[in-house]
PALUM-260926 format. One record per residue (C-alpha): x, y, z; residue number from 1. Coordinates in Angstrom, 3 decimals. Last residue first. Layout:
BEGIN
REC         x         y         z    k
REC         X         Y         Z  NUM
...
! end
This chain:
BEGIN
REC         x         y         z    k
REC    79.859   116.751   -56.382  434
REC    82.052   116.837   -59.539  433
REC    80.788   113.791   -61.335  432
REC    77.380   114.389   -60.491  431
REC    77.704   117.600   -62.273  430
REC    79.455   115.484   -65.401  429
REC    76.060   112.614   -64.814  428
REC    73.914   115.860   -65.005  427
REC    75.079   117.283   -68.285  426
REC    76.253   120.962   -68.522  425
REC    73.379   122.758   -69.690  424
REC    72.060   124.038   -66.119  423
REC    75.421   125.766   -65.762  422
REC    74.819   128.511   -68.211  421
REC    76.808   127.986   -71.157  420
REC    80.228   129.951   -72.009  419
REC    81.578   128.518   -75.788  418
REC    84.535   126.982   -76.556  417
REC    85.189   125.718   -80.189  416
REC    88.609   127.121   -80.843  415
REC    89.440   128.730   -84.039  414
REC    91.915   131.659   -83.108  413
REC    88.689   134.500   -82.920  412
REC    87.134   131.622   -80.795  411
REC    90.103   131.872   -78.317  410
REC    89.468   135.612   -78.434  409
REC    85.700   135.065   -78.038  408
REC    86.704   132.691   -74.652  407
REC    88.854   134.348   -73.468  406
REC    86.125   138.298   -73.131  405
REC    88.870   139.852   -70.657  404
REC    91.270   137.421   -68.319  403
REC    91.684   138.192   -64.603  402
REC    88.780   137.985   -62.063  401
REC    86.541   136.554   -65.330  400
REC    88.741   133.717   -65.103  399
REC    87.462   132.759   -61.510  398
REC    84.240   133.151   -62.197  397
REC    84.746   129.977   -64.597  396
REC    83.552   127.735   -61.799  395
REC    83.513   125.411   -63.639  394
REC    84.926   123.967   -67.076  393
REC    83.400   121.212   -69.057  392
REC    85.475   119.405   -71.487  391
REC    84.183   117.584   -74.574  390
REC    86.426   114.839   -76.587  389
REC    90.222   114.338   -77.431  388
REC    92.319   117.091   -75.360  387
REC    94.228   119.599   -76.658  386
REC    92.033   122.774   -76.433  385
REC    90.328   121.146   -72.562  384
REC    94.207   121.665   -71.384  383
REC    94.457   124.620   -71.779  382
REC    90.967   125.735   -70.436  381
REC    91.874   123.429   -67.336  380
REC    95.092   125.758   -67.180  379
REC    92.902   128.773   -67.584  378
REC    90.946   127.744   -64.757  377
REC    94.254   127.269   -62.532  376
REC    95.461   130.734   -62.996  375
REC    92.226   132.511   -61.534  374
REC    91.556   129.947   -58.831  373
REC    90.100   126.483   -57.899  372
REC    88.527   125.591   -61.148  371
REC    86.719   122.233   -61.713  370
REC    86.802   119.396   -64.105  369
REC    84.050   118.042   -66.031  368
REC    85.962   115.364   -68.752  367
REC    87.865   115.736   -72.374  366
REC    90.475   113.130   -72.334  365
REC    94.031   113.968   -72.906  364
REC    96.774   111.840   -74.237  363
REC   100.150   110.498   -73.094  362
REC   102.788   112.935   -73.723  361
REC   103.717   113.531   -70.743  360
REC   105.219   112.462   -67.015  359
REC   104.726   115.166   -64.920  358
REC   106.241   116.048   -61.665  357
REC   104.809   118.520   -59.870  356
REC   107.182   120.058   -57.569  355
REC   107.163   121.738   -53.810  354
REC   107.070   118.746   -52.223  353
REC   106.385   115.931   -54.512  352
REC   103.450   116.109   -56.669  351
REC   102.894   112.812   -58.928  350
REC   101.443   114.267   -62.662  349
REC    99.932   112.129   -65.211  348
REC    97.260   113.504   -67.019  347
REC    94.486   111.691   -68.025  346
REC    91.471   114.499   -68.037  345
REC    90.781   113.566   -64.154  344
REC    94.051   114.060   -63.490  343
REC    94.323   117.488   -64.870  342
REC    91.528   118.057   -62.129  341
REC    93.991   116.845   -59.100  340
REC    96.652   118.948   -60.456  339
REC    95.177   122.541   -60.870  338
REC    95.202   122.620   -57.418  337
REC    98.900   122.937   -57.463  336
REC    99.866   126.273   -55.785  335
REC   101.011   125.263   -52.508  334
REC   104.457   126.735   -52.356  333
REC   103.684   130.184   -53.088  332
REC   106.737   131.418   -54.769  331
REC   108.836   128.952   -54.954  330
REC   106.690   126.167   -57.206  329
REC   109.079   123.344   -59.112  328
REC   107.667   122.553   -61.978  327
REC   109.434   119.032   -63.632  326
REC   108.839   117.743   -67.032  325
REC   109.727   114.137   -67.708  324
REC   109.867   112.565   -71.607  323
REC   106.818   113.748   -74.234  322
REC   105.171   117.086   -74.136  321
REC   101.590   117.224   -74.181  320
REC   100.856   116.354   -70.048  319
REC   103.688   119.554   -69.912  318
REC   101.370   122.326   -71.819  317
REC    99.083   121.678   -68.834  316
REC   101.765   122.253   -66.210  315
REC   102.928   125.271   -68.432  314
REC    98.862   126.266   -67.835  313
REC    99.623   126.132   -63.678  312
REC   103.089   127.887   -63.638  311
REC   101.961   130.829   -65.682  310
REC   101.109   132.936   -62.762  309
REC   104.183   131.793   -59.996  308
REC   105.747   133.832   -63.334  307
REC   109.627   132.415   -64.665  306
REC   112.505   134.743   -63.106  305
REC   112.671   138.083   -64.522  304
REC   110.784   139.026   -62.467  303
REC   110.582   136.951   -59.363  302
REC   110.970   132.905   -59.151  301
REC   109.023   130.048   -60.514  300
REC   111.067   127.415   -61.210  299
REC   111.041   125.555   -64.551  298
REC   111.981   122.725   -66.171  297
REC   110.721   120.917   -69.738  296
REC   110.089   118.145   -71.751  295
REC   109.822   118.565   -75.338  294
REC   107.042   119.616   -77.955  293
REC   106.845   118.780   -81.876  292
REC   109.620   117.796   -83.928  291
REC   108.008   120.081   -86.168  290
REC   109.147   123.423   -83.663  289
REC   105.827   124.748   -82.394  288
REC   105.126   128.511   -83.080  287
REC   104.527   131.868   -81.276  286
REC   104.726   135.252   -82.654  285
REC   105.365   138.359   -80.704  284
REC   103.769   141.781   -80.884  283
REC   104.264   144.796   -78.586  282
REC   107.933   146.229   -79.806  281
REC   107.295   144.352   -83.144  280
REC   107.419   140.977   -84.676  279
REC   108.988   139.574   -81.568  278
REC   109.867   135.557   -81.667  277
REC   108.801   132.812   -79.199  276
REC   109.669   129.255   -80.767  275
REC   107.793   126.600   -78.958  274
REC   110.289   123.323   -78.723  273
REC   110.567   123.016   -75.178  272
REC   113.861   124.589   -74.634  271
REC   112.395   127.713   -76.531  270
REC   109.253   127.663   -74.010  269
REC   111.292   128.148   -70.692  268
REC   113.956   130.634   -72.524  267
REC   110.815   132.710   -73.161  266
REC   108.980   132.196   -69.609  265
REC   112.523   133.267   -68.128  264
REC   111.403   137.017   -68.812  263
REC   107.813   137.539   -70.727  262
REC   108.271   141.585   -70.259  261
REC   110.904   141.555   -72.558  260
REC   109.102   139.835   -75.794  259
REC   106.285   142.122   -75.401  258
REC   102.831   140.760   -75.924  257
REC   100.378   143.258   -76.929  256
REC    99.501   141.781   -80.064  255
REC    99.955   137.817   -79.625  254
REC   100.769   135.793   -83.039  253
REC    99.317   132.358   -83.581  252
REC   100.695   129.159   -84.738  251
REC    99.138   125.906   -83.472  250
REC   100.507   122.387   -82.054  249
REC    97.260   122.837   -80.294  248
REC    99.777   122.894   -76.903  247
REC   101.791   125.942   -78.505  246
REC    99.065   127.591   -78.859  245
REC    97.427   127.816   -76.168  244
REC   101.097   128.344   -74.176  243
REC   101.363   131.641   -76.431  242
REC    97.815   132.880   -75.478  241
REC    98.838   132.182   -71.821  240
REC   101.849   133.825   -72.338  239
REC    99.659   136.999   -73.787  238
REC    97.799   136.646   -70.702  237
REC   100.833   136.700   -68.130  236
REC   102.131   139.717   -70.210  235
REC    99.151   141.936   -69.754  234
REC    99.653   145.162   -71.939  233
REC   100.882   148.324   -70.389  232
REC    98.087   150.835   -68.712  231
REC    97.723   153.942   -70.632  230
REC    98.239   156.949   -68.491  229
REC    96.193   160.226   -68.449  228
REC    97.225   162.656   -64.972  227
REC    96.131   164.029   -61.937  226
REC    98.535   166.320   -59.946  225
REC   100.915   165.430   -56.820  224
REC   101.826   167.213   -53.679  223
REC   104.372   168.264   -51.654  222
REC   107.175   165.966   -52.984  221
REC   109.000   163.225   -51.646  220
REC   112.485   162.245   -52.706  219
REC   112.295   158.511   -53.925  218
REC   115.103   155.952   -54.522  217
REC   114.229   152.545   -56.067  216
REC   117.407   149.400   -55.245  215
REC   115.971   146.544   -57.129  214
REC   115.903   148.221   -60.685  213
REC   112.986   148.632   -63.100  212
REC   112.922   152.139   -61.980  211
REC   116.064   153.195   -60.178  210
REC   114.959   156.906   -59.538  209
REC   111.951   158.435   -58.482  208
REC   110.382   162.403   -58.223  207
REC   106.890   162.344   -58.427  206
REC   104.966   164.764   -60.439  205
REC   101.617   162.981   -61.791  204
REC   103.497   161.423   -64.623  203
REC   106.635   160.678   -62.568  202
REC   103.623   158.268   -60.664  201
REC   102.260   157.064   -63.805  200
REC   105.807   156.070   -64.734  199
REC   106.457   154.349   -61.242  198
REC   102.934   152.512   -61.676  197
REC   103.816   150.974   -65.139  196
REC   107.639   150.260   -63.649  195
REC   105.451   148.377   -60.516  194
REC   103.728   146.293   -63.375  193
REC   106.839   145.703   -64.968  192
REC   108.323   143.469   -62.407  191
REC   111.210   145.078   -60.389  190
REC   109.995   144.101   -56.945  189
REC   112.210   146.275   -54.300  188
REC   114.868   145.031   -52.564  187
REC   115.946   147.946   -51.007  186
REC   113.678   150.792   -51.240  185
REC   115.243   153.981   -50.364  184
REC   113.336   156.954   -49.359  183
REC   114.355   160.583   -49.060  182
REC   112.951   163.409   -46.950  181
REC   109.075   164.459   -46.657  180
REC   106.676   161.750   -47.488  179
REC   104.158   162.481   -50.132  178
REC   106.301   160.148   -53.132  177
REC   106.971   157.268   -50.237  176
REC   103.898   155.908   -49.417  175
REC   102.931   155.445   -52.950  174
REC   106.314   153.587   -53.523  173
REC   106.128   151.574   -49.923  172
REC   102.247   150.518   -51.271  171
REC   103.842   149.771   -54.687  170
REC   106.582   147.309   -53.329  169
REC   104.811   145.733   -50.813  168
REC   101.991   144.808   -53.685  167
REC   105.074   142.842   -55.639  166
REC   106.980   141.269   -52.789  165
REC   110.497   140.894   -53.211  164
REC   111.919   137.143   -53.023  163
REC   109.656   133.740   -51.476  162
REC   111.402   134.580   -47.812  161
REC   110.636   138.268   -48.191  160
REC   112.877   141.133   -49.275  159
REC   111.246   144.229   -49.044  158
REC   114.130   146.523   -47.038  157
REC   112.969   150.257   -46.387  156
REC   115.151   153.333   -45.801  155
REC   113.410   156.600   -44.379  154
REC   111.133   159.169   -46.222  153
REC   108.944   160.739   -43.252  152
REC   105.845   160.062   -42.441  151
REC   104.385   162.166   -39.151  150
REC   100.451   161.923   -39.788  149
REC   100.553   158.585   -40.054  148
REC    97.993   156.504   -38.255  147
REC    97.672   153.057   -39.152  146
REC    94.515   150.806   -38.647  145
REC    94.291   147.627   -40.029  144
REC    91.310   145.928   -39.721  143
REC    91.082   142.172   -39.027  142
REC    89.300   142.761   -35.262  141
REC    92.307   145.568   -34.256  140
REC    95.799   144.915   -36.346  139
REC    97.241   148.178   -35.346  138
REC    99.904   150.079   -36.981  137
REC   102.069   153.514   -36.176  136
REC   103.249   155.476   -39.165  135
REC   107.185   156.549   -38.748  134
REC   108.530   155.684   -42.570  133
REC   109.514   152.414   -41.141  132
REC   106.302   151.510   -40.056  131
REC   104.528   152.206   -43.285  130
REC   107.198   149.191   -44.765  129
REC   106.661   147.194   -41.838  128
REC   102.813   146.732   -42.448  127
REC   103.284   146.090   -45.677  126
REC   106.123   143.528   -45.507  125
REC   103.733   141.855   -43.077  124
REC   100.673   141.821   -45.675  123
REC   100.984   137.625   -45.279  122
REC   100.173   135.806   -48.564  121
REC    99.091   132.207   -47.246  120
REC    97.689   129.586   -50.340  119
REC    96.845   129.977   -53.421  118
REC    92.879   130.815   -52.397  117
REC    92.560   133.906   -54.237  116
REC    90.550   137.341   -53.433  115
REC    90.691   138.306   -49.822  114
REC    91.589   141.713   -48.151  113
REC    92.438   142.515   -44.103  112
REC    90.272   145.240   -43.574  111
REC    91.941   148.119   -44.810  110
REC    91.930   151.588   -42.686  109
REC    94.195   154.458   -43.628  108
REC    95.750   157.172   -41.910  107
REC    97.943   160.127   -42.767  106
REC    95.554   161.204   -45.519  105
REC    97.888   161.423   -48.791  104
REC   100.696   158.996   -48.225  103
REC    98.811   156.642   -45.582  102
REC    95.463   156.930   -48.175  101
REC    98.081   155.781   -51.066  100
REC   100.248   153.178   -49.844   99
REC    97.018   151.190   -47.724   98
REC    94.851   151.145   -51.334   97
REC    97.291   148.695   -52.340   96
REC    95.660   146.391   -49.960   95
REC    92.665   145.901   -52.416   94
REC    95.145   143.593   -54.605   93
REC    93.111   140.946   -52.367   92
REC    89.686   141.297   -53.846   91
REC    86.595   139.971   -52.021   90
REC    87.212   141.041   -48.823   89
REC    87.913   144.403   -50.177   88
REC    84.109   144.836   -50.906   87
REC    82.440   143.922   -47.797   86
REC    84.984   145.508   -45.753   85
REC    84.535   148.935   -47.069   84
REC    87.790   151.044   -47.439   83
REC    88.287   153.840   -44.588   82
REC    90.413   157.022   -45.524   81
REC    88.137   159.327   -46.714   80
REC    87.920   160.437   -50.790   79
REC    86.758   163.885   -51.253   78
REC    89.352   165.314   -54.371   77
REC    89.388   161.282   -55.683   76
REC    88.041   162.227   -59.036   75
REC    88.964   159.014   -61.102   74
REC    87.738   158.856   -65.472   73
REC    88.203   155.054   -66.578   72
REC    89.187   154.260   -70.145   71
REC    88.558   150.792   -71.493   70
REC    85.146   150.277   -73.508   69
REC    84.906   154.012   -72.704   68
REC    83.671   156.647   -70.299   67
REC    83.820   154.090   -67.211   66
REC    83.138   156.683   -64.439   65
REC    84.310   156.950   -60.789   64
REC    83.999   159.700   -58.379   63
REC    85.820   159.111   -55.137   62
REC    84.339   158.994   -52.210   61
REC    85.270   155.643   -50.270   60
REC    82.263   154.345   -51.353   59
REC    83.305   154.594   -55.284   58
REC    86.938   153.601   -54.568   57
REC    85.751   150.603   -53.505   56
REC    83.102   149.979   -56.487   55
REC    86.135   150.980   -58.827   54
REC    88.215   148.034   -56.805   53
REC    85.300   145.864   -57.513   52
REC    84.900   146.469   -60.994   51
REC    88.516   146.041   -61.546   50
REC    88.684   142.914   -60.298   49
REC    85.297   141.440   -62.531   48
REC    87.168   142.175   -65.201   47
REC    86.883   144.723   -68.764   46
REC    90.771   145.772   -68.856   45
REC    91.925   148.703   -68.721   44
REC    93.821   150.278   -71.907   43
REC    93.004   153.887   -70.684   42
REC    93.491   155.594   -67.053   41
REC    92.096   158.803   -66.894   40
REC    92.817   161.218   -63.294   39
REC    91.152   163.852   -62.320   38
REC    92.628   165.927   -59.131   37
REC    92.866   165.519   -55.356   36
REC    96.308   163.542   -55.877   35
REC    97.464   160.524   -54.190   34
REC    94.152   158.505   -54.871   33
REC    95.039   157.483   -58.343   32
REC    97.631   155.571   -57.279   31
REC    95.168   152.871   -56.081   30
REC    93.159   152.957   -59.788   29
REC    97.134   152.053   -60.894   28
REC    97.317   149.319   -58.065   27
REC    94.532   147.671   -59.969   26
REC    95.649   148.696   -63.400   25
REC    98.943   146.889   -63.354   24
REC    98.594   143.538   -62.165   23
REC    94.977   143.842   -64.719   22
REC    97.098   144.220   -67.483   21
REC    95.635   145.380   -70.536   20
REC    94.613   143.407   -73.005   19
REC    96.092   140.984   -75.000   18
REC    95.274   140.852   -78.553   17
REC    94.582   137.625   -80.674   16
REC    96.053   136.866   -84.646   15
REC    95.852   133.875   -86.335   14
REC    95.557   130.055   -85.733   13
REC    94.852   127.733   -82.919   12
REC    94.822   124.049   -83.952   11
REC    91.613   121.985   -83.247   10
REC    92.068   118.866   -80.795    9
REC    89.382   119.790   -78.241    8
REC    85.582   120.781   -77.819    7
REC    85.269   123.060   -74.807    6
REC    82.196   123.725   -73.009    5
REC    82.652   126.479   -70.802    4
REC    80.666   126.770   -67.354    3
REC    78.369   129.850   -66.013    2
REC    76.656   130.220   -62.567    1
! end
């Protein structure tokens, strides 16, 4: 097991690149699947997610190589339709591998998939997404089964009661571009991850409209080829570069981060005094007005709403910002376990409902905190930059699920953070934590 050791109160400056999305690539490798020939995908990230969903792919078949720091090489001609439980337990964006094997193989089986601990994230839109095109599903001992060997384009509705669902979205899509007939997808997610997989998909031959809209329209096609397809940068890390430093009072610009894939999360960070600016296409600078940082609002929502992912380090950027900031969480409801450890480092936050309220500009104190989940680490890691004194970060596997080499980029902007093996963290900060 590994921690970071953070040192705090240094101002981030310079330059950092986001990588490539890991929202996107995952249900990119998935896509993969729907033809029997090569595919390269380039600009993928180096995480711990995509290792497991190339291990997945691996026993269900496919050939899989890494042939570059980030291009993969897929050969899914002899894949079968069963994905290992041992593997897809660990990884929830595993169920996008139910779209694909139900569009090429007419039957797929997922055990139901893990990966974070935000709180329930029902696969129900899934499930009645493949039943609407005419495949038959069975829940049998946590597997699902479905049998489709009769899928027809049909019309499909993914609204849920926290908005469109992201994952439904692409497994209806990959569904969809092998089924005879048309489909309609009302309500469909618009983020740009699913307009990433929609161009790969035109790239291998399938025939979609509406991309980027709510309402996509797909006439199936016979079959699809392989294809090369950069993956898009990830936004929710560049914002998470932006939010670093714009709590270090710092001034850094993002490559990779596109001012109109950030959505609300701009309009967020300009009422708050952090000016968000695009250089270029896919660059954007980030700087703290002089007056320094003011309270904010925000409620997560779907694209183009602000991100349920940058919710937990905007808390963190909050406990800096003087006055009453309120987060209000509709998209998974439970998502504050970040709180209780910004507590420990001074914050003060009350949660009421489906809001944290936080009451900043009191300051931080370094101290061993824990992470609960991918977003909530890098809040703690936040948080650790501007606080006075030594932080200790745990359970930092949870970062390596979604954010590529952050601590040497952070270093590359003048943080002192460093990964340690978790016998160097101090006993009494273990004891702490126990």
């Amino acid at each position: 097991m590994e921690v970071f050791r953070i040192r705090g109160g240094r101002k981030l400056e310079g330059a950092v690149t986001a990588s490539g999305s890991k929202n996107a690539a995952l249900p990119l490798f998935a896509a993969s699947l729907l033809s029997s020939e090569e595919s390269i995908l380039e600009n993928v990230p180096d995480l711990s997610d995509i290792r497991f969903m190339a291990e997945i792919l691996l026993e269900m078949g496919a050939e899989v190589e890494k042939t570059g720091p980030t291009t993969w090489k897929i050969n899914p001609s002899q894949i079968v339709p069963c994905a290992p439980y041992e593997l897809v337990r660990k990884m929830r964006a595993s169920v996008c591998l139910l779209g694909p094997l139900v569009g090429r193989l007419g039957k797929a089986e997922i055990p139901m998939p893990g990966g974070c601990v935000i709180g329930n994230r029902p696969i129900d839109l899934h499930i009645r997404a493949m039943q609407r095109m005419g495949a038959e599903v069975e829940l049998k001992a946590g597997v699902v089964q479905v049998n489709a060997e009769n899928l027809r384009g049909n019309s499909i509705f993914m609204g849920g009661r926290h908005g469109s669902t992201v994952t439904g979205t692409a497994n209806a899509i990959m569904a969809a571009v092998l089924a005879p007939g048309k489909t309609t997808i009302d309500s469909a997610a618009c983020e740009p991850e699913i307009t990433d997989l929609c161009a790969m998909l035109r790239n291998m031959g399938a025939n979609i409209e509406g991309i980027g809209s709510h309402m996509i329209e797909i006439e199936g096609v016979e079959s699809l080829r392989g294809c090369r397809h950069r993956v898009i940068p990830d936004r929710i890390e560049a914002a998470t570069y932006a939010l670093a430093a714009a709590i270090t009072g710092g001034e850094v610009c993002v490559r990779g981060g596109r001012l109109d894939h950030l959505g609300a999360f701009v309009n967020v960070m300009n009422a708050c005094g952090v000016r968000i600016d695009a250089q270029s296409e896919n660059e954007i600078s980030v700087k703290t007005n002089e007056d320094g940082l003011r309270s904010l609002e925000a409620i997560t929502l779907p694209y183009p709403g602000f991100p349920t992912d940058l919710q937990a380090q905007t808390c963190a950027l909050a406990c800096k910002a003087k006055g009453l900031s309120i987060l209000t969480e509709r998209v998974y409801p439970s998502r504050f376990m970040h709180v209780p450890e910004l507590l420990r480092m001074g914050a003060e936050i009350s949660l009421e409902g489906a809001s944290s309220i936080i009451r900043g500009g009191t300051p931080l104190t370094g101290a061993p905190v824990m992470a609960s989940d991918l977003r909530a680490s890098a809040a703690l890691i936040l948080a650790g930059l501007a606080a006075e004194g030594e932080t200790w970060v745990q359970r930092i596997y949870h970062l390596d699920r979604g954010y590529d080499a952050f601590e040497k980029k952070l270093q590359g902007l003048g943080a002192e953070v460093e990964r340690l093996p978790e016998s160097e963290m101090p006993s009494a900060f273990g004891a702490q934590l126990s």
